[in-house]
BANURO-637058 format. One record per residue (C-alpha): residue in one letter; residue number from 1; y, x, z. Coordinates in steps of 0.1 Angstrom, whole numbers, m for minus. Example, Ala and Ser with C-alpha at 12.3 -4.5 7.8 and 13.67 -1.06 7.14 Angstrom:
2
{"a"; 1; {m45; 123; 78}} {"s"; 2; {m11; 137; 71}} 
end
This chain:
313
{"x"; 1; {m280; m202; 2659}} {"x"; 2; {m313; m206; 2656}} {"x"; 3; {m341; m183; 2639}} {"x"; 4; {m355; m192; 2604}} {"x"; 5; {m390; m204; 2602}} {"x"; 6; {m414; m175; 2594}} {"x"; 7; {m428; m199; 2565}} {"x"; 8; {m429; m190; 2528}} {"x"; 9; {m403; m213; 2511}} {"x"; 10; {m397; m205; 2470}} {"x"; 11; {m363; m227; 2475}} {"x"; 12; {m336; m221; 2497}} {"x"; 13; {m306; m248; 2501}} {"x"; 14; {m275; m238; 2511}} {"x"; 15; {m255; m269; 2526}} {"x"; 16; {m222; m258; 2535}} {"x"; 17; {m205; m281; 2562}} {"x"; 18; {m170; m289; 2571}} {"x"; 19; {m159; m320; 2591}} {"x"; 20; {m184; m338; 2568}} {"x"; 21; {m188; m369; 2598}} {"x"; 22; {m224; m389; 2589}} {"x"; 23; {m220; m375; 2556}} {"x"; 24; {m244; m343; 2564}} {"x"; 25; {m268; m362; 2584}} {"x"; 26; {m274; m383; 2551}} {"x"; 27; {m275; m355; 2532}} {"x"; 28; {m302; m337; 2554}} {"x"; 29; {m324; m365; 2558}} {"x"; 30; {m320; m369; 2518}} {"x"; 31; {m337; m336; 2516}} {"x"; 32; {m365; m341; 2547}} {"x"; 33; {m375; m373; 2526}} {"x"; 34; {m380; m359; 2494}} {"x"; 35; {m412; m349; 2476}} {"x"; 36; {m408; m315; 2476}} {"x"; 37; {m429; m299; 2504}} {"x"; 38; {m410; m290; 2535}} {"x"; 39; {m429; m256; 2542}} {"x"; 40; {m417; m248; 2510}} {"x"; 41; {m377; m252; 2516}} {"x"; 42; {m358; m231; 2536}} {"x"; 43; {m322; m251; 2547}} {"x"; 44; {m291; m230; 2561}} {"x"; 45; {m263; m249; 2573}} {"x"; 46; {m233; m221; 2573}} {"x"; 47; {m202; m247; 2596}} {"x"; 48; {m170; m237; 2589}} {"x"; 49; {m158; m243; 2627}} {"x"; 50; {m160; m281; 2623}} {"x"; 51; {m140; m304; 2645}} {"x"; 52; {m155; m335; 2641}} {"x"; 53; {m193; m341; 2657}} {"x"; 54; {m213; m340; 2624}} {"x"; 55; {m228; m307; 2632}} {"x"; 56; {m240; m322; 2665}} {"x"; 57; {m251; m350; 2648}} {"x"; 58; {m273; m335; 2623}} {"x"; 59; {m293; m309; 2651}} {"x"; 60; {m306; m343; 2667}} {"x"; 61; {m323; m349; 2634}} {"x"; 62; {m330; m310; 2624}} {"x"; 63; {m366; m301; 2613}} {"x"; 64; {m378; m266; 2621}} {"x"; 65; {m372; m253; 2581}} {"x"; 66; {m335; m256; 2588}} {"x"; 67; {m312; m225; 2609}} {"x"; 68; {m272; m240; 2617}} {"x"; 69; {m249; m211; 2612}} {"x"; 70; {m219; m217; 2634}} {"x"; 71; {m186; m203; 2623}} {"x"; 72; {m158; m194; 2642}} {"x"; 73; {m134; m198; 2621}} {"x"; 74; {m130; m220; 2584}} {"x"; 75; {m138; m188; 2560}} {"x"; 76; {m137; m213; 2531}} {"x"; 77; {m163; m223; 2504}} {"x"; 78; {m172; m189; 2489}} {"x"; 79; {m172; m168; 2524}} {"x"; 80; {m193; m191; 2540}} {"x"; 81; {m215; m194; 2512}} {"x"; 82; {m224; m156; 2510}} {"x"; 83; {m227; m152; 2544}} {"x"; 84; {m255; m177; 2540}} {"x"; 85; {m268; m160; 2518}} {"x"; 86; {m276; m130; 2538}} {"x"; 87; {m303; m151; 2555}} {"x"; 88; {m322; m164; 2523}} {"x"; 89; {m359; m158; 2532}} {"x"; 90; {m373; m128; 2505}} {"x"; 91; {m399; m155; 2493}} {"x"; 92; {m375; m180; 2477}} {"x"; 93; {m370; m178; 2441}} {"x"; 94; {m342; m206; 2439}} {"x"; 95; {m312; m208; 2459}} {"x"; 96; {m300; m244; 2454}} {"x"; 97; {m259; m251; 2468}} {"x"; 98; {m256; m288; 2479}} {"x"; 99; {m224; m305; 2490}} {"x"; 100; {m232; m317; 2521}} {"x"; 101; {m214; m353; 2509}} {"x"; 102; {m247; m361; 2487}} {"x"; 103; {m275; m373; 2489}} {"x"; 104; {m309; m363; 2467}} {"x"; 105; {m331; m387; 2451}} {"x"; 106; {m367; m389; 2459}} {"x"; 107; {m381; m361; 2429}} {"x"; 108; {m349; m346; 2426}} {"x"; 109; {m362; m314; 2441}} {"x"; 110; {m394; m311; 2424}} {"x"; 111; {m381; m321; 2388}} {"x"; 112; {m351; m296; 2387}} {"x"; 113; {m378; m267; 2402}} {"x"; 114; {m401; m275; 2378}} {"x"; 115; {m379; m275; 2351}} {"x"; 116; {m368; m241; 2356}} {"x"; 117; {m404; m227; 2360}} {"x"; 118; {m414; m244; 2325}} {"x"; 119; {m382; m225; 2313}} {"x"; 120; {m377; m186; 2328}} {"x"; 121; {m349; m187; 2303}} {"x"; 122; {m329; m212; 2324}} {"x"; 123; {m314; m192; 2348}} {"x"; 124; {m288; m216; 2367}} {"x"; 125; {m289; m255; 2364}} {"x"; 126; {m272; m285; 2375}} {"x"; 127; {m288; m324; 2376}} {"x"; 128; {m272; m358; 2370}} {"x"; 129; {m243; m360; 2392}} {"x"; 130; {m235; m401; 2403}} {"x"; 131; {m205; m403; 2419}} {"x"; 132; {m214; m436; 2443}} {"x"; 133; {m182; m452; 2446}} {"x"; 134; {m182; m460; 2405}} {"x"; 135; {m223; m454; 2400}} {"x"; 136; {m212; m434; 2368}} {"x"; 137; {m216; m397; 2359}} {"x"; 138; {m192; m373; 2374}} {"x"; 139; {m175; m357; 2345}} {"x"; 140; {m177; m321; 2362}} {"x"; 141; {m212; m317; 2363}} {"x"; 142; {m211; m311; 2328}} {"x"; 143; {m179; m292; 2318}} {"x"; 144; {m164; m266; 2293}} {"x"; 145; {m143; m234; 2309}} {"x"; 146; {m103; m247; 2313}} {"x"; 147; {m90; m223; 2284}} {"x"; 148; {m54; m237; 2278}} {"x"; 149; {m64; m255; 2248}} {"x"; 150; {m88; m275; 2271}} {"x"; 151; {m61; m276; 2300}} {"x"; 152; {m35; m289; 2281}} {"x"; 153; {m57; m321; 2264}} {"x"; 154; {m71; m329; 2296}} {"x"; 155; {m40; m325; 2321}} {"x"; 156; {m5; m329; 2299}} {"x"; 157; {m23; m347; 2265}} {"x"; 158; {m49; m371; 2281}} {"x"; 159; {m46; m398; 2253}} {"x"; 160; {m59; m370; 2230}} {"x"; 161; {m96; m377; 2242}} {"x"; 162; {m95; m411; 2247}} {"x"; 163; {m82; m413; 2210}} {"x"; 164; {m113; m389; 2197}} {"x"; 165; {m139; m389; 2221}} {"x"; 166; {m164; m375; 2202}} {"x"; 167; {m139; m345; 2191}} {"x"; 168; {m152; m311; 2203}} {"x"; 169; {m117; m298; 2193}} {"x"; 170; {m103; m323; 2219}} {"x"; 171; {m131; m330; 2245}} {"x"; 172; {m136; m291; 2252}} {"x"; 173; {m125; m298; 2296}} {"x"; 174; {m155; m321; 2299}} {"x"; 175; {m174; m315; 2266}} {"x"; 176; {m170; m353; 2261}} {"x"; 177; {m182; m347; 2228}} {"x"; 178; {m219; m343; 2240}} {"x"; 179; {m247; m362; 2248}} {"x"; 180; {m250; m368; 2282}} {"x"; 181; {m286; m383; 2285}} {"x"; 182; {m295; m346; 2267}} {"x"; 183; {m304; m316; 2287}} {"x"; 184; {m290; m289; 2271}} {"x"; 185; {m268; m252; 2276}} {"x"; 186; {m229; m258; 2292}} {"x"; 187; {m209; m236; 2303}} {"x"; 188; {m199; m251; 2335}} {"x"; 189; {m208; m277; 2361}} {"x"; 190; {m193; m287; 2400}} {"x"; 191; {m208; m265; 2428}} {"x"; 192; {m219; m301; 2445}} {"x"; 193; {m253; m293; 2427}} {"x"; 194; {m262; m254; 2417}} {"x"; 195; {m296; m240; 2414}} {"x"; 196; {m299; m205; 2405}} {"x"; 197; {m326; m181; 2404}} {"x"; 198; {m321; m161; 2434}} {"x"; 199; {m326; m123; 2420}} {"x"; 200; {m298; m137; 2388}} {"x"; 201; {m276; m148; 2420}} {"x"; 202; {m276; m107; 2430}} {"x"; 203; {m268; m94; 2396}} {"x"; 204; {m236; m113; 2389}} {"x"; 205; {m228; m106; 2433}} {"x"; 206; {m231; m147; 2440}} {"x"; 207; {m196; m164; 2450}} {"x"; 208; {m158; m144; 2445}} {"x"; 209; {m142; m147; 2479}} {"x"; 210; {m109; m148; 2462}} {"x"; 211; {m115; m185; 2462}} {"x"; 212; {m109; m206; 2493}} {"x"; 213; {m114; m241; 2482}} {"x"; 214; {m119; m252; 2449}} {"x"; 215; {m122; m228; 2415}} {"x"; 216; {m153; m207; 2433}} {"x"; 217; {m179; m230; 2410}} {"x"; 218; {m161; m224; 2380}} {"x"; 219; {m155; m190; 2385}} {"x"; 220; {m197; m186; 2394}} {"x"; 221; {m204; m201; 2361}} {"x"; 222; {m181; m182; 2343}} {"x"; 223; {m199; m145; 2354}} {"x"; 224; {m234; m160; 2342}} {"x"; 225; {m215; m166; 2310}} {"x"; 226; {m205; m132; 2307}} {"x"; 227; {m234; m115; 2318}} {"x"; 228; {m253; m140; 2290}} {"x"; 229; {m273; m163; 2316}} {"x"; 230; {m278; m199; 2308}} {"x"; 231; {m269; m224; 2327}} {"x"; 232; {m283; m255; 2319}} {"x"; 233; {m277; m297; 2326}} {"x"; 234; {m310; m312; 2334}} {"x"; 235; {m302; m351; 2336}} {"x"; 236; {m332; m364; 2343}} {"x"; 237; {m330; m359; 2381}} {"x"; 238; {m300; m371; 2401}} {"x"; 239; {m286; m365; 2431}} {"x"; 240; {m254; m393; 2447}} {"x"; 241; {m218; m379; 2453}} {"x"; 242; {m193; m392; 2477}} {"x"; 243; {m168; m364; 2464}} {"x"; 244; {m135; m360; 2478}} {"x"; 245; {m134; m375; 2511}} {"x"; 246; {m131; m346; 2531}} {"x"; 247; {m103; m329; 2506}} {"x"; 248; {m82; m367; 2503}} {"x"; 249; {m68; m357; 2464}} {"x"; 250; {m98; m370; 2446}} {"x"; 251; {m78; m407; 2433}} {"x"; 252; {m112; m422; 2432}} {"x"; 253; {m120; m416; 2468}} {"x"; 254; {m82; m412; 2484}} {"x"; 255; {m79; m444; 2499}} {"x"; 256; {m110; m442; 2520}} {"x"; 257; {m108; m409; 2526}} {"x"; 258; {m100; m398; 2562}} {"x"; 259; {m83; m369; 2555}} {"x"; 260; {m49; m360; 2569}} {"x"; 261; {m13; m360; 2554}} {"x"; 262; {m17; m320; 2558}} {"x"; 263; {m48; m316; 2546}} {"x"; 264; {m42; m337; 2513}} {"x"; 265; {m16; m311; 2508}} {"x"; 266; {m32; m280; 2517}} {"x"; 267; {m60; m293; 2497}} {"x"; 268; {m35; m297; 2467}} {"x"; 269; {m22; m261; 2468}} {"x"; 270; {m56; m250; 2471}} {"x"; 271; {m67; m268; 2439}} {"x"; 272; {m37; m252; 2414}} {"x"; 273; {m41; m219; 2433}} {"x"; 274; {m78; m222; 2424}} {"x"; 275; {m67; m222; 2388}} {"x"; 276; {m44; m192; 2388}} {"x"; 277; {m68; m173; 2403}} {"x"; 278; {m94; m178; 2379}} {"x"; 279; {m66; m170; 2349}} {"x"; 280; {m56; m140; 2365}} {"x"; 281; {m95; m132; 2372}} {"x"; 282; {m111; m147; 2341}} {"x"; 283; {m93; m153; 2309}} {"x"; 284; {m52; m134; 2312}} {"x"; 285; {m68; m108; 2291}} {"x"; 286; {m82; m128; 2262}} {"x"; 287; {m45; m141; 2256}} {"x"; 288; {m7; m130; 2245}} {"x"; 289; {22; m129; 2273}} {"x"; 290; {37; m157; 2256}} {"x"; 291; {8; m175; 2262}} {"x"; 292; {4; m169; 2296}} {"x"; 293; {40; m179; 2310}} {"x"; 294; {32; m213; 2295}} {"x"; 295; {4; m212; 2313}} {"x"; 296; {16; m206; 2349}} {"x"; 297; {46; m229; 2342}} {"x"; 298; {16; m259; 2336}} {"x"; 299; {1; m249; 2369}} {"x"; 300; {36; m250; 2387}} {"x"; 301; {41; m284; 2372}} {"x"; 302; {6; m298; 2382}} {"x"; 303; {8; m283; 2416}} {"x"; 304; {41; m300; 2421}} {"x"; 305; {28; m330; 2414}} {"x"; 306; {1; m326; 2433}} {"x"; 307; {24; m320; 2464}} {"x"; 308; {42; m349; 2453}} {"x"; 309; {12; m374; 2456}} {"x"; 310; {m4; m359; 2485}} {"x"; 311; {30; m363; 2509}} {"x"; 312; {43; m398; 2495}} {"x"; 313; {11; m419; 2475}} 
end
């Protein structure tokens, strides 16, 4: 590991890497092209003990604003993430976390930075999310929390907001019921793209390291809720998303995606464990028991077909 450059940077991006092939290299050299000055960025590349050669890859093409943080073992998304953290230069403002499976446009950096110093009561955003594979916005980018009401219309009643789609009542999972081209408050939005101002970051104690993979953004987004920060969707920057190669479950991506029989499955139980840790951690209080054992019988049933798809489809 190398030593961070004693520069001054106001923005620090966190691109966490895990077998992510040419994918980080594309992502890195997204950032190293943009607008926004380099002496001005700090990069930390946490690698959760990659087996493939994109960590090699990407040091051929490292500038001197970016430290590799080699792992010795897969800590999953939120532990790598804070450990990170606890190299973030004390001059940045912004901590920005980037999958490294994207790719930033031009003025993406400068617009979303701007945008929060025109607004010190923004205290999180996210950007346009396009997902390449369909050029269209990824739905999570802009999302409500997954209260069973929500759970249920999106996962075991989808034909509820196809029928209404401009129904808050029935579009709550995605809020479908918005105006997308709008930048405006949500609740929630895929950790693919998160700024947040770094000293809001240490109040609500950054990632939950309950999480391995998948739930860790929601559950971020829910504590700036609750602490009454806003977190923001700024569409008029963008960044590209390959999303899901590297877990195989995403339907969009599964077929090109190179990831193993076992790892579609582990990434499957991840993904419903994800949500009953965030119940347990986030809204089991705010309901009645009757409530909640129809609640962790959905999850079993969505987790079992999950498992299902992941060995056989």
């Amino acid at each position: 590991m190398t030593k961070s450059p004693t520069n001054n940077p106001i923005l620090t991006i966190i691109v966490l890497n895990y077998n992510s092939q040419d994918f980080l290299k594309k992502c890195l050299l997204s950032i190293y092209h943009s607008d926004f000055p380099q002496d001005k960025i700090q990069i930390l590349v946490p690698d959760n003990n990659s087996t493939d050669k994109s960590l090699e890859t990407a040091q051929k093409i490292k500038q001197k604003n970016t430290t590799f943080i080699p792992l010795e073992h897969n800590l999953g998304f939120a532990k790598a993430n804070n450990l990170a953290i606890k190299h973030i230069s004390p001059a940045s403002k912004y901590v920005l976390f980037l999958n490294p499976d994207t790719t930033v446009e031009n003025n993406t950096l400068t617009s979303i930075i701007t945008f929060l110093n025109k607004n010190p009561d923004v205290h999180a955003a996210t950007c346009y999310v396009n997902l390449i594979l369909t050029n269209s916005l990824q739905p999570e980018c802009h999302r409500g929390f997954p209260t069973p009401w929500n759970a249920l219309c999106h996962f075991f009643l989808p034909f509820l907001p196809k029928l209404f789609p401009r129904s808050k009542l029935f579009n709550g999972y995605f809020l479908g019921h918005l105006d997308y081209t709008k930048t405006q408050k949500i609740d929630a939005c895929v950790g693919a793209f998160l700024v947040i101002r770094k000293e809001i970051g240490e109040k609500i104690g950054w990632w939950n390291e309950k999480y391995f993979f998948y739930g860790e953004d929601l559950d971020l987004c829910y504590k700036l809720k609750r602490h009454n920060f806003n977190l923001y969707f700024y569409p008029h920057c963008q960044i590209h998303h390959y999303q899901g190669f590297a877990s195989g479950i995403v339907a969009k991506t599964a077929k090109k995606s190179a990831a193993s029989r076992e790892t579609r499955i582990r990434s499957a139980l991840a993904s419903t464990q994800a949500m009953r840790i965030f119940y347990q951690e986030n809204l089991i209080r705010l309901y009645p028991h009757s409530l909640r054992w129809l609640v962790w019988t959905g999850i079993k049933l969505l987790e079992t077909y999950r498992i299902f798809k992941a060995k056989f489809l």
